[in-house]
C-alpha positions in Angstrom: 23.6 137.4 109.5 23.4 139.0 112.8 26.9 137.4 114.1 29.1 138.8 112.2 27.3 142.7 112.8 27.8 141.8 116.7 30.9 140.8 116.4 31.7 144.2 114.0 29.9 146.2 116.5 32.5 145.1 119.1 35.7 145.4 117.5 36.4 149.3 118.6 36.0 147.9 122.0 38.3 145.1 121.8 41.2 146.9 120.6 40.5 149.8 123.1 41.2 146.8 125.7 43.9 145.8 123.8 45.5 148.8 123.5 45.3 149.7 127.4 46.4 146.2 128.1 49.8 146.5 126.4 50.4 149.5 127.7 51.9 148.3 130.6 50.6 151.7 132.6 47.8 153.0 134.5 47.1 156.2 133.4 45.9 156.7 129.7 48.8 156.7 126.9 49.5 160.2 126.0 49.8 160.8 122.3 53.5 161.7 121.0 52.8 164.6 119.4 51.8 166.0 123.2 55.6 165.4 124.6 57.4 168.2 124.9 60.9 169.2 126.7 60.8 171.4 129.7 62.3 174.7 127.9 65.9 176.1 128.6 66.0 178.3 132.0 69.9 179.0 132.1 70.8 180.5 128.6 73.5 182.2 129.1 76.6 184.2 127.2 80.8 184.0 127.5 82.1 187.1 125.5 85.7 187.2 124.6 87.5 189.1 122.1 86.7 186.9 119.0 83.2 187.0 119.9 80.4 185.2 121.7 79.3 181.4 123.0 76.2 181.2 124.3 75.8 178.4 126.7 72.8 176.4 128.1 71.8 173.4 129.5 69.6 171.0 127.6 66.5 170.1 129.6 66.3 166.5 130.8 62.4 166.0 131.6 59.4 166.6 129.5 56.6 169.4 130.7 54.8 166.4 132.1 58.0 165.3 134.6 59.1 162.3 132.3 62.5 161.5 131.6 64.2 162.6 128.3 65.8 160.0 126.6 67.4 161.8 123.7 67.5 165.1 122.1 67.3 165.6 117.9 68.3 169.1 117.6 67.8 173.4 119.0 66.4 176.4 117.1 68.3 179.8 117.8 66.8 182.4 117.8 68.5 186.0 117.2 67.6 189.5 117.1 70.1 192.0 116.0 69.6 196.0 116.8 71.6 198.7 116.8 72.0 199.9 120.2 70.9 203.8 119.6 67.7 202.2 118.6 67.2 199.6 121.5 63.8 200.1 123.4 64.0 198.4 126.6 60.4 196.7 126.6 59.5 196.7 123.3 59.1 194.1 121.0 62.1 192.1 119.4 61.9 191.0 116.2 63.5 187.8 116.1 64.8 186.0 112.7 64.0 182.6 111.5 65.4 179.8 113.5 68.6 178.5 112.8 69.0 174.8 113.5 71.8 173.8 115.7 72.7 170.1 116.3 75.5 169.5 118.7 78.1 166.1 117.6 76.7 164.9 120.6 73.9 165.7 122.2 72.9 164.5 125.8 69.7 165.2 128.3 71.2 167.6 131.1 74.5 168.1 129.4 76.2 172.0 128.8 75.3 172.8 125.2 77.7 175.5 123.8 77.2 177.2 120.7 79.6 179.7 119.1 79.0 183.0 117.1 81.9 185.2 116.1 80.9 187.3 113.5 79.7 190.2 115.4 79.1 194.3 114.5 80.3 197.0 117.2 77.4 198.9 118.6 74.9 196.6 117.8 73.0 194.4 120.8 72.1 190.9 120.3 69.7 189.3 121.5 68.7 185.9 121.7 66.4 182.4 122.9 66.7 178.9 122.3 64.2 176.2 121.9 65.0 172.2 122.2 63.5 169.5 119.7 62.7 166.3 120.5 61.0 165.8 116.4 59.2 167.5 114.0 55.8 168.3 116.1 57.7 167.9 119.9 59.3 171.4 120.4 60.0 173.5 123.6 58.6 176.8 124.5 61.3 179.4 124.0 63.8 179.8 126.9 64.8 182.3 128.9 66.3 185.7 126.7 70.0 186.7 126.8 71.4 190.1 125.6 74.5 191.6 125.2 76.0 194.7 123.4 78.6 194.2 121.4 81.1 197.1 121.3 84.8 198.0 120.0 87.0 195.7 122.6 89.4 197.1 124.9 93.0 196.6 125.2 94.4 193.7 127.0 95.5 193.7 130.7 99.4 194.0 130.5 102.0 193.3 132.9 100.4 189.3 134.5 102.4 187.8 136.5 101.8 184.9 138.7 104.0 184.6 141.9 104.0 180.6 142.9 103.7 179.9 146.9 102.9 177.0 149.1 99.4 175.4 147.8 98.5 179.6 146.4 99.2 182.0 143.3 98.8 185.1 143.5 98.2 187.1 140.3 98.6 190.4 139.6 98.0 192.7 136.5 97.9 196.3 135.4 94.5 197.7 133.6 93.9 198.4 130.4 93.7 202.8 129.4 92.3 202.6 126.0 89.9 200.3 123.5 92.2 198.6 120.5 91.6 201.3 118.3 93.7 203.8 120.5 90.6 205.5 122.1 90.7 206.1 125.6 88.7 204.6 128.1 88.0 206.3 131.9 84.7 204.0 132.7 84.8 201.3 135.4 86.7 198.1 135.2 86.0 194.7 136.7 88.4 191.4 135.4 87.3 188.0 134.0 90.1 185.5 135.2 90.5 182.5 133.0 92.4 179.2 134.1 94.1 176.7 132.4 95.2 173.3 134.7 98.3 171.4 132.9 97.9 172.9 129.7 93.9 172.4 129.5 91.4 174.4 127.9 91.0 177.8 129.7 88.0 178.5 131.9 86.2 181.2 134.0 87.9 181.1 137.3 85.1 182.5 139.8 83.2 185.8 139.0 84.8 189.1 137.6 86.5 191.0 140.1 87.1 194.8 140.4 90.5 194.1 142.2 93.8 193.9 140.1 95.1 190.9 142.0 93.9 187.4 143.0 95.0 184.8 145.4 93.7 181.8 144.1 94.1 179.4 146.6 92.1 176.4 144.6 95.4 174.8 143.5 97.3 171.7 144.1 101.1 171.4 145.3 103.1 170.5 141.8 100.7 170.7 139.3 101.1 173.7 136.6 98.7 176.4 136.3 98.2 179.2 133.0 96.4 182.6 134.0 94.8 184.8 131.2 92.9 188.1 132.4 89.9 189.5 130.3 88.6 193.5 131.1 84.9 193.9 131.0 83.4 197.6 130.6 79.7 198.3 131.0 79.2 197.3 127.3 82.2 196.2 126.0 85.0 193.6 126.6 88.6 193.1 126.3 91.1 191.7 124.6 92.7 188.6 127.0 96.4 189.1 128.5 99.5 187.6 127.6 99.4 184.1 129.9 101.2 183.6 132.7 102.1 180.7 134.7 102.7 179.4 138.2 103.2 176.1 139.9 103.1 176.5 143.4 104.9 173.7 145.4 104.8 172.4 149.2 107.5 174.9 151.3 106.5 174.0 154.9 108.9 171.6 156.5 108.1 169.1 158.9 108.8 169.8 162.7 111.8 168.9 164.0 112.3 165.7 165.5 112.6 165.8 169.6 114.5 163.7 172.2 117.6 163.5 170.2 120.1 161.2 172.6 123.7 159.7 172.0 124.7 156.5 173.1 128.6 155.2 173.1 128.4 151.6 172.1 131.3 148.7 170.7 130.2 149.1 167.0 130.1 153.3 166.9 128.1 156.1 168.3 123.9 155.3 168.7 122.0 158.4 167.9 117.8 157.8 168.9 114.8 160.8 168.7 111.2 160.7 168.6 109.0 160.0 165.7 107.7 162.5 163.4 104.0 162.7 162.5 103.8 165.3 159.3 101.9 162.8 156.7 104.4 163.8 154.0 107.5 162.7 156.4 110.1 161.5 154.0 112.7 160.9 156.6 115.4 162.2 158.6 119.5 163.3 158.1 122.0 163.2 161.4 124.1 165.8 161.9 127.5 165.9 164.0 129.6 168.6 165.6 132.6 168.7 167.8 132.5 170.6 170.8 134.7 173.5 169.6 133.3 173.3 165.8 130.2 176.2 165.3 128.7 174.2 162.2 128.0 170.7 162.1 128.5 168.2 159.4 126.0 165.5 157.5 126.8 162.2 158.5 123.5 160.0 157.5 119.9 159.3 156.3 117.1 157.5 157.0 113.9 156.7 156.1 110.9 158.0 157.7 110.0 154.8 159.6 113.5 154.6 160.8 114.5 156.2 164.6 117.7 155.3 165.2 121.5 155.7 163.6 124.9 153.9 164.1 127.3 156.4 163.4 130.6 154.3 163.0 133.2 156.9 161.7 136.2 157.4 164.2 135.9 160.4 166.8 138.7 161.5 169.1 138.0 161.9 172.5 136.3 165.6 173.9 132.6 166.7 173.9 130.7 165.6 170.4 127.0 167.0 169.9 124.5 165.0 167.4 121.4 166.5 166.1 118.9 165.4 163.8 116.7 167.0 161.1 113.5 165.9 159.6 112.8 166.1 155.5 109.5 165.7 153.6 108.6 164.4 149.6 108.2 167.7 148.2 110.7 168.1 145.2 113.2 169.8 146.4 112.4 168.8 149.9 111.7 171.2 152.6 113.9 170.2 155.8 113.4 171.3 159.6 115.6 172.5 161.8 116.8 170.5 164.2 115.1 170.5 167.6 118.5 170.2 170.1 121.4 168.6 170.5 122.4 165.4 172.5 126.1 165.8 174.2 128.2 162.9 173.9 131.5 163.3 176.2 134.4 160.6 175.5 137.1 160.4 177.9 140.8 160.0 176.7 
C-alpha cells in the first residue's frame, strides 16, 4: 500500500521535469496571459479636407523583447470636446473602444485608419492600443490631438514648370475659408505627390514658401502635384493637380579632333570618342568653303568613330564637322567642336 502513495507523492514533480524538459528553453516558461505588445509610440494624424487618418505603426516585439508573430486586432480610443471648453492638462474622457481590425495586419507594418465624419470647432483627441487576444493587450500609446475647424479654400493657380531632372511648382494662397470668410492668419503648404498616376503622398514637410523645386524626380517619368493650406487650427481644401515630366536637356560634349581624309572610295571623316554615359551617337555635317551653313550628311552609332562620306564634291575648300547626340526623347545634340578643312585641287 505504500507504493502507489510514493509514487502519487511524486507525480507533481515528474511533470514539473517534464514540463521544463519540453520546453526547449532555459529560462522558466512565461505564462500567455503575461505577453503583451510593446504599445504604439508614433500615433500620428494626416488631415485633409474630407477629414482625418490617423496613422501608426504596429509594434513588432512584446514588453519582454520577443518577437511578434501576429497581431488580432486595435482599440481606438476617442475623446471629442468642443474646443472653447478644452483644458490643456486636464483629464480626457475617452469613449469605449472601438475595435479596428485591418484586412491585413502585419508586425512593424503602417496601420492607417480613417475617420471622416468630423464637427467644426470641436478637438479630437485620441490613443490606440494593439491586441494580441482577449487577456494580451497593450498599454495605451502615445495621444494625438487635433482641432477640427471650417476648412480653407484651396490653393489656386499650380503649375508645375518641367526642367532637366527638377519641377518647380508654384501656387498662389488661399484669402478666405469655404464658407467665404476671410482669413489673414499664417500659412504654411502640405505638398502631395503622385508618381505615374499613383496614390498621392506627403512630399517632405509643410512649407511657408509658395514654390518648390522638387529635385527628387527621374528623367521621363510623369509626376501629379496637389497643394493643401494648413492654418494654426484648420486646413484646406487641396488644389486643382498639376503635372510635370521633366526630361534630360543637357547634351553631350562635342566631339574633338574632327579630321578629313581624301581617299579612292570618298571623303574619311575621324574625331575622338565621346564619354557622356547616355551617348547615343554622332551626325556629320558638311559645308563648302563659301556656304555659311552646313548640311547633314550621316549617322552613327555611339561606338562608331569614323565616316565615308561618298557623295560627289567639286574641287575648292570643304569643312566637315561632327556633332554628338544622346537617348533622351527628343535627343539633346552638341555643338560641334571645330571643323576639319579638306582642300581638293582641280
Amino acid at each position: 500500500m505504500k507504493r502507489p502513495a510514493a509514487i502519487l507523492a511524486a507525480l507533481p514533480l515528474l511533470v514539473l521535469l517534464l514540463a521544463m524538459a519540453g520546453c526547449g528553453r532555459k529560462t522558466a516558461p512565461v505564462p500567455p496571459e503575461t505577453v503583451h505588445p510593446s504599445p504604439v509610440a508614433d500615433l500620428r494624424h494626416q488631415l485633409d479636407e474630407n477629414g482625418v487618418t490617423l496613422i501608426w505603426t504596429a509594434p513588432s516585439r512584446t514588453v519582454q523583447g520577443e518577437k511578434l508573430d501576429k497581431i488580432a486586432s486595435f482599440e481606438l480610443l476617442r475623446a471629442v470636446v468642443e474646443e472653447s471648453d478644452y483644458c490643456e492638462g486636464c483629464p480626457i474622457h475617452f469613449g469605449r473602444p472601438i475595435k479596428f481590425t485591418p484586412d491585413e495586419i502585419q508586425p512593424g507594418s503602417t496601420i492607417r485608419y480613417r475617420e471622416a465624419v468630423l464637427r467644426p470647432g470641436f478637438r479630437y483627441i485620441y490613443k490606440v492600443r494593439t491586441r494580441l487576444g482577449w487577456y494580451n493587450v497593450s498599454d495605451d500609446s502615445n495621444i494625438d490631438s487635433f482641432v477640427w475647424n471650417t476648412l480653407l479654400s484651396p490653393p489656386s493657380d499650380l503649375t508645375a514648370a518641367a526642367a532637366d531632372r527638377r519641377i518647380t511648382l508654384s501656387w498662389q494662397p488661399p484669402t478666405t475659408l469655404i464658407d467665404g470668410t476671410p482669413f489673414t492668419g499664417a500659412l504654411t503648404f502640405q505638398i502631395f505627390r503622385s508618381v505615374a498616376g499613383s496614390e498621392f503622398t506627403p512630399l517632405g514637410p509643410p512649407l511657408a514658401a509658395t514654390t518648390y523645386t522638387d529635385d527628387t524626380v527621374q528623367n521621363d517619368t510623369l509626376y501629379f502635384y496637389k497643394i493643401q493650406a494648413r492654418g494654426k487650427d484648420t486646413v484646406g481644401m487641396m488644389s486643382s493637380p498639376a503635372q510635370g515630366r521633366p526630361r534630360d536637356l543637357t547634351p553631350p560634349a562635342p566631339p574633338r579632333g574632327v579630321t578629313a581624309v581624301r581617299t579612292p572610295q570618298g571623303v574619311k571623316v575621324l574625331w575622338q570618342q565621346a564619354t557622356e554615359p547616355d551617348l547615343a551617337g554622332y551626325q556629320i555635317y558638311r559645308r563648302r568653303g563659301d556656304e555659311a551653313k552646313p548640311i547633314l550628311v550621316g549617322k552613327v552609332k555611339g561606338g562608331v568613330l569614323m565616316f565615308l562620306d561618298t557623295r560627289p564634291i567639286t574641287a575648292g575648300t570643304w569643312y566637315y564637322s561632327v556633332s554628338a547626340y544622346d537617348t533622351a526623347e527628343p535627343a539633346n545634340e552638341s555643338g560641334r567642336f571645330n571643323e576639319a578643312e579638306l582642300i581638293l585641287s582641280p
